[in-house]
mmCIF file as Biopython writes it, N, C-alpha, C and O atoms, coordinates in Angstrom:
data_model
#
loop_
_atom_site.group_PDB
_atom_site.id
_atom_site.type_symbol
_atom_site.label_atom_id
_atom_site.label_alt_id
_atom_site.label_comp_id
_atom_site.label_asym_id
_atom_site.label_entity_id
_atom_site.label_seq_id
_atom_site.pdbx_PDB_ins_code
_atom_site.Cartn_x
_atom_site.Cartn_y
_atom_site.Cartn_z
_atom_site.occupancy
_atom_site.B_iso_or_equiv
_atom_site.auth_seq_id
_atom_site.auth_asym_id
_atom_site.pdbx_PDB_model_num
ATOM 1   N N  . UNK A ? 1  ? 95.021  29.366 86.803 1.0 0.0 1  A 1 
ATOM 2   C CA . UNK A ? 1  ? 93.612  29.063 86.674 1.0 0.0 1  A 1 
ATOM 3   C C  . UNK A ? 1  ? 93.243  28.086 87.792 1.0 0.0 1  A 1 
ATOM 4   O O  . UNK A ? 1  ? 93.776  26.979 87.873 1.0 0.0 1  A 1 
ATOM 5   N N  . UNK A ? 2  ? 92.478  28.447 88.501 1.0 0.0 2  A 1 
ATOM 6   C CA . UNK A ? 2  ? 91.796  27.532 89.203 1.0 0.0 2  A 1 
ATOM 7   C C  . UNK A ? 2  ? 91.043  26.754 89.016 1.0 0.0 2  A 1 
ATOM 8   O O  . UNK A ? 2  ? 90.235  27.064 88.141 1.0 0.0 2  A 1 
ATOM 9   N N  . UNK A ? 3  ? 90.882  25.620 89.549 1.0 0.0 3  A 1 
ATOM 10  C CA . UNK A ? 3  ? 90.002  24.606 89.223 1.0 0.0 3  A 1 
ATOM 11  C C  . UNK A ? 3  ? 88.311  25.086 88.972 1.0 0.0 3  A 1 
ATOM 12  O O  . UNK A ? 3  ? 87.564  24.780 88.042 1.0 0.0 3  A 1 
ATOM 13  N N  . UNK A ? 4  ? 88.057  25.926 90.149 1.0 0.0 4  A 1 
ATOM 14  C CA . UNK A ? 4  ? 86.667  26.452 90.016 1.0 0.0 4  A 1 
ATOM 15  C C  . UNK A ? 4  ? 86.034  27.364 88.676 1.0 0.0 4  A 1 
ATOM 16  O O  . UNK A ? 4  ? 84.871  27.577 88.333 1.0 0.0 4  A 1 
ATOM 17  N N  . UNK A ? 5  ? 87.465  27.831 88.044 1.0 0.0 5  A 1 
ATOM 18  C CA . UNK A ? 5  ? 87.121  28.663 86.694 1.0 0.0 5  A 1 
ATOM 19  C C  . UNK A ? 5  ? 87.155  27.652 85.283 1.0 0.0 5  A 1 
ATOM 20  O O  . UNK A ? 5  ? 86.484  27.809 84.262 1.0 0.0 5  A 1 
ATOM 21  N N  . UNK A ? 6  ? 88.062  26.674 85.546 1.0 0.0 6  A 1 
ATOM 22  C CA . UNK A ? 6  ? 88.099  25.282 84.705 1.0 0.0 6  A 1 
ATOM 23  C C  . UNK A ? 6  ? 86.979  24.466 84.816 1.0 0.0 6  A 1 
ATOM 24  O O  . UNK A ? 6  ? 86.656  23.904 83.770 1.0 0.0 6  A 1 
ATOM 25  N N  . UNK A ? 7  ? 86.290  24.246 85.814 1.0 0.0 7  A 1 
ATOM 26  C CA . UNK A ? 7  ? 85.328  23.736 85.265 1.0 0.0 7  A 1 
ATOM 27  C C  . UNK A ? 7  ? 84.248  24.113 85.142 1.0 0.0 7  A 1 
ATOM 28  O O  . UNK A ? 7  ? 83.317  23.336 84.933 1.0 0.0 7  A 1 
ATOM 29  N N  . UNK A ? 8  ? 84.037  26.008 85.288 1.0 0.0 8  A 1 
ATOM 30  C CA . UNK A ? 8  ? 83.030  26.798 84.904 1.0 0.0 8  A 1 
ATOM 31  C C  . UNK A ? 8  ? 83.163  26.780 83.028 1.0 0.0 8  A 1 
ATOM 32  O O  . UNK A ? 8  ? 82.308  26.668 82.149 1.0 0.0 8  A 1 
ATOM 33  N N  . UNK A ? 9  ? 84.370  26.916 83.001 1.0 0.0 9  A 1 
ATOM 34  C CA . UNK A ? 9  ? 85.116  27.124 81.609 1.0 0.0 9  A 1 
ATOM 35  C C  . UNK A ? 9  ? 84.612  25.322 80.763 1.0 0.0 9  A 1 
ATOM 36  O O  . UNK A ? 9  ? 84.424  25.057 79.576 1.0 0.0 9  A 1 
ATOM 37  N N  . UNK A ? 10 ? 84.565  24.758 81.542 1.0 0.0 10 A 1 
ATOM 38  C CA . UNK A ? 10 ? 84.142  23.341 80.771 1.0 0.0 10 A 1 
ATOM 39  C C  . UNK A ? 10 ? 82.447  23.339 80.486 1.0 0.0 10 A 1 
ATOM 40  O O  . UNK A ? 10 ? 81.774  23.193 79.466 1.0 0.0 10 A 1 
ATOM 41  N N  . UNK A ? 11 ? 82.118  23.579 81.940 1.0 0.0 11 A 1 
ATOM 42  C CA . UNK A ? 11 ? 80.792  23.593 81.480 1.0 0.0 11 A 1 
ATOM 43  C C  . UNK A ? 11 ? 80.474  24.591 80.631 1.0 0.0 11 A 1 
ATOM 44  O O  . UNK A ? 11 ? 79.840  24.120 79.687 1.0 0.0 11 A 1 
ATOM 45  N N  . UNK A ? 12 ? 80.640  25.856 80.530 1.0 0.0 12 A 1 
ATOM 46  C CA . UNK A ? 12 ? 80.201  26.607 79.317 1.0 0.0 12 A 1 
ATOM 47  C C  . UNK A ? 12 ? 80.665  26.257 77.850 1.0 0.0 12 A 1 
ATOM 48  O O  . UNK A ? 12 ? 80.071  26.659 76.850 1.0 0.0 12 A 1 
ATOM 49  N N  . UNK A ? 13 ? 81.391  25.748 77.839 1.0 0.0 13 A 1 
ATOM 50  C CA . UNK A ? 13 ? 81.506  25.136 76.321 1.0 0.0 13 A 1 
ATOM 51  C C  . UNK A ? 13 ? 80.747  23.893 75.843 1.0 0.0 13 A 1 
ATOM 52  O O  . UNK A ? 13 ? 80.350  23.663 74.701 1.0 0.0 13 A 1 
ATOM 53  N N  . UNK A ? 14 ? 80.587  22.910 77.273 1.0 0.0 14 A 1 
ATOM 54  C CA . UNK A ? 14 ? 79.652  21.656 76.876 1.0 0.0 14 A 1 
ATOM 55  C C  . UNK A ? 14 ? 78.353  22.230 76.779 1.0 0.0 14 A 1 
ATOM 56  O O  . UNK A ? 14 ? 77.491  21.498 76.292 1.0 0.0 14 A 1 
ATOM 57  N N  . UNK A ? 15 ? 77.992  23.464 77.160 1.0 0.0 15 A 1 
ATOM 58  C CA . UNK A ? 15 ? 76.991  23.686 77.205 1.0 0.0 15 A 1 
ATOM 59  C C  . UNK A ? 15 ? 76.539  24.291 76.106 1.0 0.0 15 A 1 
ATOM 60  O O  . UNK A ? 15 ? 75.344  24.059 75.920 1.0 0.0 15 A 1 
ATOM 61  N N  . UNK A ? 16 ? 77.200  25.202 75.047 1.0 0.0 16 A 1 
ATOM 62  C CA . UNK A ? 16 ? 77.348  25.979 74.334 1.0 0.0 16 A 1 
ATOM 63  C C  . UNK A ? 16 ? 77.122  24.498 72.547 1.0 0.0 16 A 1 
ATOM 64  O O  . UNK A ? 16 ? 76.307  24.537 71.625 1.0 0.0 16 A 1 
ATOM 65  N N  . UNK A ? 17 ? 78.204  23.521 72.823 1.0 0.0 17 A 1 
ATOM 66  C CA . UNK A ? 17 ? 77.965  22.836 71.918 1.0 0.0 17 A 1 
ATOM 67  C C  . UNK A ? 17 ? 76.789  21.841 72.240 1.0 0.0 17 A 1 
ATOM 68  O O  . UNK A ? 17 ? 76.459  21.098 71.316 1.0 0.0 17 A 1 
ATOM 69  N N  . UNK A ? 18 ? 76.150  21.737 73.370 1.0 0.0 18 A 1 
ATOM 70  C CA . UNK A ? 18 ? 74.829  21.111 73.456 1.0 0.0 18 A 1 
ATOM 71  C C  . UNK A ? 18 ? 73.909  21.841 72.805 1.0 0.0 18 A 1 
ATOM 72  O O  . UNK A ? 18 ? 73.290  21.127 72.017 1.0 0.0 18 A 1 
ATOM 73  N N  . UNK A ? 19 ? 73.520  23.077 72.800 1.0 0.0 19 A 1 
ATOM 74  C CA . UNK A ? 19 ? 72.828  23.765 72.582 1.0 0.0 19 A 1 
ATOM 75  C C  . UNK A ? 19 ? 73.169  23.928 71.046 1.0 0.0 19 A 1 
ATOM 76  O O  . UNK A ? 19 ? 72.202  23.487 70.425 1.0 0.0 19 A 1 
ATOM 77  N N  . UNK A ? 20 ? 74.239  24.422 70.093 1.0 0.0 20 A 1 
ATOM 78  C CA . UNK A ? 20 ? 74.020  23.926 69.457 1.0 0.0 20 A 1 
ATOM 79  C C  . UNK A ? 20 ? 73.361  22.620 68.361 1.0 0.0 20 A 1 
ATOM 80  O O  . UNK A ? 20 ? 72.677  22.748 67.345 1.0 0.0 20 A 1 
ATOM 81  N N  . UNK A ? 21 ? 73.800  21.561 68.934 1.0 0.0 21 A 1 
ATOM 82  C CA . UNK A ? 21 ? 73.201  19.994 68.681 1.0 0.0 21 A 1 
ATOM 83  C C  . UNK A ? 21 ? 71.930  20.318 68.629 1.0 0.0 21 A 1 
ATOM 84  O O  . UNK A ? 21 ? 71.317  19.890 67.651 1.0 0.0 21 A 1 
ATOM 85  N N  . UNK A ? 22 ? 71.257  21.056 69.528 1.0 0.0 22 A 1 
ATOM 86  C CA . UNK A ? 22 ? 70.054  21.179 69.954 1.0 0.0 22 A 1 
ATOM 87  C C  . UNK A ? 22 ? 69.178  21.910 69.509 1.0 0.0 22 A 1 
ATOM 88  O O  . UNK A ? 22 ? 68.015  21.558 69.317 1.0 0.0 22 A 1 
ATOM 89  N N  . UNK A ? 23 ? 69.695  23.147 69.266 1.0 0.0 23 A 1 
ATOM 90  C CA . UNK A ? 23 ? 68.797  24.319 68.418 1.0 0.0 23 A 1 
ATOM 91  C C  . UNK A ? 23 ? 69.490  25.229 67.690 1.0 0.0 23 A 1 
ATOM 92  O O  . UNK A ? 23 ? 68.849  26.210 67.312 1.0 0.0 23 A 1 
ATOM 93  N N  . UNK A ? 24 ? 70.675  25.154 67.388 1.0 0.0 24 A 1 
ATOM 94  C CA . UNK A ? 24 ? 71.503  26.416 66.600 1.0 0.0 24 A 1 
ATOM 95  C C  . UNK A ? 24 ? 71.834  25.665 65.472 1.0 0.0 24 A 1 
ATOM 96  O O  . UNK A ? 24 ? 71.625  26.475 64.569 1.0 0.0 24 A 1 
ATOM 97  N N  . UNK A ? 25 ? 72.198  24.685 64.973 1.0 0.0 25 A 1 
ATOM 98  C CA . UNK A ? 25 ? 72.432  24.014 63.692 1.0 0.0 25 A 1 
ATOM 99  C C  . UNK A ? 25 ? 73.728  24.710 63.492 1.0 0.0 25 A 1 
ATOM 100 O O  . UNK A ? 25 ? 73.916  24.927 62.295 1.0 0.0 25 A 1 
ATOM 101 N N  . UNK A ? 26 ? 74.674  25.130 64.250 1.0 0.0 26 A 1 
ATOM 102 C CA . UNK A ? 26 ? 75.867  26.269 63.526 1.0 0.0 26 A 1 
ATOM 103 C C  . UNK A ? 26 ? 77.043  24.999 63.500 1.0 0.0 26 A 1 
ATOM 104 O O  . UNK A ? 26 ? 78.124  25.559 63.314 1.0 0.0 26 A 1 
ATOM 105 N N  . UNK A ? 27 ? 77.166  24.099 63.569 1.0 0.0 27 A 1 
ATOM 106 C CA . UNK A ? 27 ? 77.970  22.944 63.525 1.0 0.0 27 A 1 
ATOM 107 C C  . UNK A ? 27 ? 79.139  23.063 64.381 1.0 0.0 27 A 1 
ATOM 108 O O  . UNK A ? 27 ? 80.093  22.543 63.802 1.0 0.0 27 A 1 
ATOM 109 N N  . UNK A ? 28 ? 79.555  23.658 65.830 1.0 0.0 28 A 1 
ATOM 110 C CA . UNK A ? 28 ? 80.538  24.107 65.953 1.0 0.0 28 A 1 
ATOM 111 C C  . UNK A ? 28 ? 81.561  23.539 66.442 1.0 0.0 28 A 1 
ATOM 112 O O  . UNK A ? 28 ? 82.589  24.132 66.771 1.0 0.0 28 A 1 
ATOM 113 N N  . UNK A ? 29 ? 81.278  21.827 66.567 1.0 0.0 29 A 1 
ATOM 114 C CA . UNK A ? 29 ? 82.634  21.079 66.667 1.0 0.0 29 A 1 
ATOM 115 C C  . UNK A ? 29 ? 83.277  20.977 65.637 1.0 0.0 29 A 1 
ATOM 116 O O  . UNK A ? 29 ? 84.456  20.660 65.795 1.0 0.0 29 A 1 
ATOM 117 N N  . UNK A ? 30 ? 82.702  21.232 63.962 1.0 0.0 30 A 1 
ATOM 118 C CA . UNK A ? 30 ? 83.307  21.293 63.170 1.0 0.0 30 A 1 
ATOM 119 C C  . UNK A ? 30 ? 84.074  22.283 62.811 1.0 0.0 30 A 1 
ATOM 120 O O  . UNK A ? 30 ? 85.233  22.305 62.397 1.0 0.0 30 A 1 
ATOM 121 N N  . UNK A ? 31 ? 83.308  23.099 63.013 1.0 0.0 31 A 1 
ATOM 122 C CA . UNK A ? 31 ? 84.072  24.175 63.421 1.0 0.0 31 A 1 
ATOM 123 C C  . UNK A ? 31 ? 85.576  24.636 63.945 1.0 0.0 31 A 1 
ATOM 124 O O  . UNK A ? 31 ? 86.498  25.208 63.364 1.0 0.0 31 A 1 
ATOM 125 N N  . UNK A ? 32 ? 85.397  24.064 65.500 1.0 0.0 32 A 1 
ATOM 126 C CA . UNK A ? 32 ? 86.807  24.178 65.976 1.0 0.0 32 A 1 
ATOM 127 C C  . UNK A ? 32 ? 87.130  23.269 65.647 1.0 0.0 32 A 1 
ATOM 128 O O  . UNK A ? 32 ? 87.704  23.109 66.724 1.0 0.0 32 A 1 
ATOM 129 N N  . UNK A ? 33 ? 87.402  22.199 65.020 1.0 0.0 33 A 1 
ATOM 130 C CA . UNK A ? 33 ? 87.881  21.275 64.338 1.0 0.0 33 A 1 
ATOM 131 C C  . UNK A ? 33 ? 88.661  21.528 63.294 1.0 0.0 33 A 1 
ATOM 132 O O  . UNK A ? 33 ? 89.530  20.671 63.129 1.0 0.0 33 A 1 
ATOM 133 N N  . UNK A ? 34 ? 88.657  22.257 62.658 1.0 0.0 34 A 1 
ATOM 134 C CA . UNK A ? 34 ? 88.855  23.244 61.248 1.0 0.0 34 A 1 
ATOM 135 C C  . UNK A ? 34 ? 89.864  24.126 61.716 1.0 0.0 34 A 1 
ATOM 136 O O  . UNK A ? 34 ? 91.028  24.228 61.328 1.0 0.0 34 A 1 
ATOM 137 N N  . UNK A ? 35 ? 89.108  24.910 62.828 1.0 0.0 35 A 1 
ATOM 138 C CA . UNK A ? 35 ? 90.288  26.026 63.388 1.0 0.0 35 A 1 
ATOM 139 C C  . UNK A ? 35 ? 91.702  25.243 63.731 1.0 0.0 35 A 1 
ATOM 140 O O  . UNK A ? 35 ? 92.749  25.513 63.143 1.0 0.0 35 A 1 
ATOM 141 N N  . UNK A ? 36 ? 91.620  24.484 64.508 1.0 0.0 36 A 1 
ATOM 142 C CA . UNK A ? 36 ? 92.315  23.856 65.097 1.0 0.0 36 A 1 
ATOM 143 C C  . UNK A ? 36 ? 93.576  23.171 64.445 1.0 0.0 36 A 1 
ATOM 144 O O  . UNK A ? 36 ? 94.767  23.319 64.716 1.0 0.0 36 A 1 
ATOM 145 N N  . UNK A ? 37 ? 92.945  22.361 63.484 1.0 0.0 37 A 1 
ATOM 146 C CA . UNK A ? 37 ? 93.333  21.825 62.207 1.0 0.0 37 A 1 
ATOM 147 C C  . UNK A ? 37 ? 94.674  22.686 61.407 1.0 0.0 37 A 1 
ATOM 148 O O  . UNK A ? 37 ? 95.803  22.482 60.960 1.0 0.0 37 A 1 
ATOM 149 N N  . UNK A ? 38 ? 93.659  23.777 61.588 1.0 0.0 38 A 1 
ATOM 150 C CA . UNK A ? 38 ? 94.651  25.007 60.681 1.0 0.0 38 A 1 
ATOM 151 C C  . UNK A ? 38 ? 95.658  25.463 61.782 1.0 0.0 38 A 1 
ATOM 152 O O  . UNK A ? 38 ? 96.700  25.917 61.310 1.0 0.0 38 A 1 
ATOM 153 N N  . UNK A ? 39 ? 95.606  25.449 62.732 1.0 0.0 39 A 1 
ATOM 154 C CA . UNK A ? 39 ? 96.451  26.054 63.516 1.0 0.0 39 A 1 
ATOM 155 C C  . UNK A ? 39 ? 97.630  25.173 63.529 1.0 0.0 39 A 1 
ATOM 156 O O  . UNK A ? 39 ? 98.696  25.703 63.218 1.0 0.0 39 A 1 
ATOM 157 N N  . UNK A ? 40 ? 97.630  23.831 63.856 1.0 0.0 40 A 1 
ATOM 158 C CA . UNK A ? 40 ? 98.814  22.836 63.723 1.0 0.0 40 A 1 
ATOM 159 C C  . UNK A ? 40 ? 98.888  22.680 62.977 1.0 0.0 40 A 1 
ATOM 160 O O  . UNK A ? 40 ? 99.106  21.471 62.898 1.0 0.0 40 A 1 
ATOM 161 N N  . UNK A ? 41 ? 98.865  23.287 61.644 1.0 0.0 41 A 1 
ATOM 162 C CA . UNK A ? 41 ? 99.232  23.262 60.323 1.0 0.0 41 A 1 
ATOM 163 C C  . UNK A ? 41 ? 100.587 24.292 60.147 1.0 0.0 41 A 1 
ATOM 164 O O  . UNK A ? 41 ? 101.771 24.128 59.852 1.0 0.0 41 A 1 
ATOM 165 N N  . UNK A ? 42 ? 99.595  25.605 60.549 1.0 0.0 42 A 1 
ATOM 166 C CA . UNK A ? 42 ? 100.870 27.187 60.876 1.0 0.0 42 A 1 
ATOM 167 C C  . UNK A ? 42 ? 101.539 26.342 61.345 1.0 0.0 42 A 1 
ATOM 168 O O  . UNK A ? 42 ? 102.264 25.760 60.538 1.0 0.0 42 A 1 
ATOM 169 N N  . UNK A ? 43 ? 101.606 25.925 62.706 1.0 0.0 43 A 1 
ATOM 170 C CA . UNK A ? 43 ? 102.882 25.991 63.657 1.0 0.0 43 A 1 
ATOM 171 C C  . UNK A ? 43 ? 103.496 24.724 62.961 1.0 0.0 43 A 1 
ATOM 172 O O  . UNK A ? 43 ? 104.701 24.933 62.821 1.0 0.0 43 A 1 
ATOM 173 N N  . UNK A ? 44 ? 103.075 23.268 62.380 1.0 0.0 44 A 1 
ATOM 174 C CA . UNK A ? 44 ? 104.108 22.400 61.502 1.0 0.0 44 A 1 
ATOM 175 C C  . UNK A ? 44 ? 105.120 23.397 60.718 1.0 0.0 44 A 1 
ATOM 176 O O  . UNK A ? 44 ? 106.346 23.286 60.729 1.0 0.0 44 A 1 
ATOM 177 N N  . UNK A ? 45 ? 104.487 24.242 60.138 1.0 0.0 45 A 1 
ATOM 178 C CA . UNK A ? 45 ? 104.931 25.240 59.050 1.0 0.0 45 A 1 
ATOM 179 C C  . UNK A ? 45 ? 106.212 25.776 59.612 1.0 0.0 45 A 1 
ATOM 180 O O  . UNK A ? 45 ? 107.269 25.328 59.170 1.0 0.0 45 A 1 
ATOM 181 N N  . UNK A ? 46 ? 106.215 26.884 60.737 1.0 0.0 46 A 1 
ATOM 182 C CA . UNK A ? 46 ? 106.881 27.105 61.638 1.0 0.0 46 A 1 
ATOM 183 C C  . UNK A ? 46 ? 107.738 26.871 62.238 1.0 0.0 46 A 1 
ATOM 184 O O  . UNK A ? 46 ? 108.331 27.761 62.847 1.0 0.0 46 A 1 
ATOM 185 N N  . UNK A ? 47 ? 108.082 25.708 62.279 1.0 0.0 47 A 1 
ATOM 186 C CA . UNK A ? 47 ? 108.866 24.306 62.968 1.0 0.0 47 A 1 
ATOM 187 C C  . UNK A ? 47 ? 110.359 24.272 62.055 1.0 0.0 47 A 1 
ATOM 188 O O  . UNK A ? 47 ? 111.194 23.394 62.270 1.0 0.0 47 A 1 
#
């Protein structure tokens, strides 16, 4: 990955959860927060 796709890749997500904040109400840091959450949960599991 190049730097130029990393921080295309950054800005579309800051941008994505701004816009949420802003007009979508879909909560989606909680969101991946949750996902996330659950995922290092599996892989503790896993371990």
């Amino acid at each position: 990955m190049t730097n130029t796709i990393a921080i295309a890749l950054l800005v579309l997500i800051l941008g994505l959860f701004a816009a949420d904040q802003l007009w979508l109400q879909w909560q989606l840091p909680l969101m991946a927060a949750r996902t996330v959450d659950s995922l290092v949960e599996y892989l503790i599991f896993w371990r």
